[in-house]
C-alpha positions as CSV (number, residue, x, y, z in Angstrom):
1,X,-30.1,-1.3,13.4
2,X,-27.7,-4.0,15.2
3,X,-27.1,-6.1,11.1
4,X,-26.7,-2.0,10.3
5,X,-24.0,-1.4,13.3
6,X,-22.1,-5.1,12.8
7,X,-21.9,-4.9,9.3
8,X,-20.3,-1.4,9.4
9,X,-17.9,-2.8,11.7
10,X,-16.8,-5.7,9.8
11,X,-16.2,-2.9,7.0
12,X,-13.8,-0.9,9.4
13,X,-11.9,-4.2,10.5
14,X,-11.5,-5.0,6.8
15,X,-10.6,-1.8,5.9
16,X,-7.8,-1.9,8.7
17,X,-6.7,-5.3,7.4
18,X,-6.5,-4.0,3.7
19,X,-4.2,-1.1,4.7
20,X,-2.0,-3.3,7.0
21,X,-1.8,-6.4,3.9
22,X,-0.6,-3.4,1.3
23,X,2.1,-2.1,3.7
24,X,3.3,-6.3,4.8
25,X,3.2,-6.9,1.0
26,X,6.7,-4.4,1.0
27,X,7.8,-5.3,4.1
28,X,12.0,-4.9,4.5
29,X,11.9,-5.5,8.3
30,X,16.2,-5.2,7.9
31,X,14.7,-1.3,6.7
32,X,14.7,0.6,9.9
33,X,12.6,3.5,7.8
34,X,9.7,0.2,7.1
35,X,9.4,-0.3,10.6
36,X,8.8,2.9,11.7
37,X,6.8,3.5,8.3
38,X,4.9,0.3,9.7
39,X,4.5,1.6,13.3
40,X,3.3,4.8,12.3
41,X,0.4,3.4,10.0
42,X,-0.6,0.8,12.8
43,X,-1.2,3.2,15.4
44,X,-2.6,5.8,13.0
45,X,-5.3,2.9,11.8
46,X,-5.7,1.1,14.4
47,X,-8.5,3.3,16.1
48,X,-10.4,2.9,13.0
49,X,-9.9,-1.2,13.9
50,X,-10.9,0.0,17.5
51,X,-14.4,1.5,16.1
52,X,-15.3,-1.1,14.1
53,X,-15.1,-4.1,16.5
54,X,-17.0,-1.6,19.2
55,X,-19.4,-1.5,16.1
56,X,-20.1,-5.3,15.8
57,X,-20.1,-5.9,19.7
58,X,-22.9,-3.3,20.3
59,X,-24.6,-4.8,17.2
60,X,-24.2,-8.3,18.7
61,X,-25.5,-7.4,22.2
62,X,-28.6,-5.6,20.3
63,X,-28.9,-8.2,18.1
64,X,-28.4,-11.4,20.5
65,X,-29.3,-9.8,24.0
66,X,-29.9,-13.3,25.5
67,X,-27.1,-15.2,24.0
68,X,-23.9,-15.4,26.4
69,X,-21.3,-15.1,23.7
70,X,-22.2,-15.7,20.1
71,X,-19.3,-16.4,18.1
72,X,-19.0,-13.0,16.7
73,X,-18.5,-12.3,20.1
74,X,-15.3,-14.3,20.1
75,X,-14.3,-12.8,17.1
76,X,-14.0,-9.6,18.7
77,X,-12.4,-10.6,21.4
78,X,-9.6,-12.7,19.5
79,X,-9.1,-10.0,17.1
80,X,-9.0,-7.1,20.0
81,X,-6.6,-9.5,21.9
82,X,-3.9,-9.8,19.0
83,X,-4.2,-6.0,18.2
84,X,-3.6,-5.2,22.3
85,X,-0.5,-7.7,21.5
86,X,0.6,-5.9,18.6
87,X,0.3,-2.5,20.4
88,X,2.4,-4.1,23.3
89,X,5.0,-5.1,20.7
90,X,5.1,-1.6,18.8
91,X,5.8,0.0,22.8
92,X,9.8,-0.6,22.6
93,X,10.3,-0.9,19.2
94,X,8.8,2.5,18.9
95,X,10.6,3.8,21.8
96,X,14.2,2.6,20.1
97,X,13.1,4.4,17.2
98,X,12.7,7.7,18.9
99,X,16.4,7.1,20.6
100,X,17.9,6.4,17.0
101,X,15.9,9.1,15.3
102,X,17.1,11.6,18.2
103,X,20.9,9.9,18.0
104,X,21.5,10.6,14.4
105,X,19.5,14.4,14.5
106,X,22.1,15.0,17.4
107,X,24.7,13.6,15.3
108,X,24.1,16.0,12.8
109,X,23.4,19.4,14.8
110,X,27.3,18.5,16.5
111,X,28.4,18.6,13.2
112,X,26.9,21.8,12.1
113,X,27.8,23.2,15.2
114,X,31.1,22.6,14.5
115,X,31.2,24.2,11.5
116,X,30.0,27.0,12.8
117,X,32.7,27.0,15.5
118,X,35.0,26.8,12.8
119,X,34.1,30.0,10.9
120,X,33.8,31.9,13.3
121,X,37.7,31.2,14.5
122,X,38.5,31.8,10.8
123,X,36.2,34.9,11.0
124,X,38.2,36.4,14.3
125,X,41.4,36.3,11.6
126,X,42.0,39.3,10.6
127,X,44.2,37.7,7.1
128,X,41.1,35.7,6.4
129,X,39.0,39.1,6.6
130,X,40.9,41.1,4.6
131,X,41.3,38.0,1.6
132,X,37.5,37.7,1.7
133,X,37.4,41.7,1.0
134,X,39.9,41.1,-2.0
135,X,37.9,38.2,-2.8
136,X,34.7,40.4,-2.9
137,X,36.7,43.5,-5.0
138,X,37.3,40.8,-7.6
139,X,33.6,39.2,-8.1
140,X,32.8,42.6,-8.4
141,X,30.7,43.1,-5.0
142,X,33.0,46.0,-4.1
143,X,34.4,48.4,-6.3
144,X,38.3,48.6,-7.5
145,X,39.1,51.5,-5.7
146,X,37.3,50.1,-2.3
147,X,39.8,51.3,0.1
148,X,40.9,48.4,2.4
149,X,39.1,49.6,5.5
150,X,35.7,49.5,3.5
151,X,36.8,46.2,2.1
152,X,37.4,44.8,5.1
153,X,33.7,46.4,6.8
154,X,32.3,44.6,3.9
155,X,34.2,41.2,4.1
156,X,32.8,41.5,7.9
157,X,29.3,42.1,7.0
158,X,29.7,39.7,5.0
159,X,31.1,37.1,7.4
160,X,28.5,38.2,9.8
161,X,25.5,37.3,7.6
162,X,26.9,33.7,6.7
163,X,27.1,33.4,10.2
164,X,24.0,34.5,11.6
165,X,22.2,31.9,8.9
166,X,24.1,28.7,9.7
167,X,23.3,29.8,13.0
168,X,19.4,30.0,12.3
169,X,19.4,26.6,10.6
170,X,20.9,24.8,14.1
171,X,17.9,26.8,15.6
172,X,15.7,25.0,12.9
173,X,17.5,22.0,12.9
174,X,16.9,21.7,17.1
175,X,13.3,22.9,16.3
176,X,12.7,19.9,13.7
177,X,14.3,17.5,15.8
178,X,11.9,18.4,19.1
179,X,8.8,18.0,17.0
180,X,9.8,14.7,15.5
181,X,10.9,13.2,18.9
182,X,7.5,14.6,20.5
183,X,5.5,13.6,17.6
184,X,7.1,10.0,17.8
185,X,6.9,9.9,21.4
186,X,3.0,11.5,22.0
187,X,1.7,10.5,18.9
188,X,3.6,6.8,18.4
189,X,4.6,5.6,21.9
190,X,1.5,6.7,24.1
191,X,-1.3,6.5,21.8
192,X,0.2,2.7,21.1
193,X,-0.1,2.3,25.2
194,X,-3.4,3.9,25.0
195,X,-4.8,1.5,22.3
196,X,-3.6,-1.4,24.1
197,X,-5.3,-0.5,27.3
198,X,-8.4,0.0,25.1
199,X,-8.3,-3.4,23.2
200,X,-7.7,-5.1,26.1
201,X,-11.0,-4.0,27.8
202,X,-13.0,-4.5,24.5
203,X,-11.4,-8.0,24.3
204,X,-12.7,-8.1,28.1
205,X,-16.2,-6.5,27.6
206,X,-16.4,-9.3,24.6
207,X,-16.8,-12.0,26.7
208,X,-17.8,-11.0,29.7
């Protein structure tokens, strides 16, 4: 049971190690979309790292009750010590990340608010309305002999509709933006402060 336990944990670490060596072997750390890529698959694996060390200690303490600390023992302690590092490490970055991701969807919600601001000032002209109903006679929306009032109900309805979607894709837009910061921040940030607490007491249970 404990060469059973150990020897699936040493295939989780590997595992872990595999997936981190194929992400380093493309690593652009000047590409703030690697790092976050690179955050994101750390904390996402790293449980399955977690696992498999708790695998080989409870297989070591089965296997070698009497021993203080056999040296696979160590192992797990050296390995759950740099991986509590690396979780300390991805903390800030992951929490700059959030703040630039959030910046640059703000960025771009002002803007698209501000276009919206725009038409609807060019809306509330009435010239603008009645070209758009001239505009729509001519594309053949309206017919030839639309009078101007019904052209310019129609330019309205028109104008109305346009508005009332870029106003539902700011909704969306906010919507997006709220899930990706909370996603970052619940499933990024606080599981990486989570792990590290974890890693630290495996390191500690290790040895002691």
């Amino acid at each position: 049971m404990s060469f059973v336990l150990r020897w699936l944990g040493i295939t989780l670490v590997a595992l872990l190690a595999l997936q981190m060596a194929v992400l380093l072997s493309a690593a652009d750390w000047a590409d703030g979309v690697f790092k976050q890529l690179l955050i994101e698959r750390l904390v996402n694996q790293a449980p399955m790292g977690l696992i498999g060390l708790l695998l080989m200690l409870l297989g070591s303490r089965l296997d070698q009750p009497e021993t203080a600390r056999p040296p696979i023992r160590w192992f797990v302690c050296v390995i759950s010590g740099l991986l509590a590092i690396l979780m300390i490490v991805v903390v800030p970055v992951s929490i700059s990340g959030n703040q630039n991701l959030s910046g640059e969807s703000d960025q771009t919600l002002e803007q698209q608010k501000g276009q919206l601001e725009m038409a609807r000032q060019q809306s509330a002209n009435p010239e603008n309305v009645k070209m758009l109903g001239n505009q729509l006679t001519q594309a053949g929306q309206l017919p030839a002999d639309a009078s101007e009032e019904d052209r310019v109900k129609a330019a309205q309805a028109f104008i109305d509709k346009q508005l009332a979607q870029m106003e539902q894709q700011i909704k969306q837009g906010e919507r997006q933006r709220n899930l990706a910061v909370n996603q970052r921040r619940f499933g990024g940030t606080l599981s990486a402060v989570i792990l590290a607490v974890a890693f630290v007491l495996l390191a500690l249970g290790a040895v002691i």
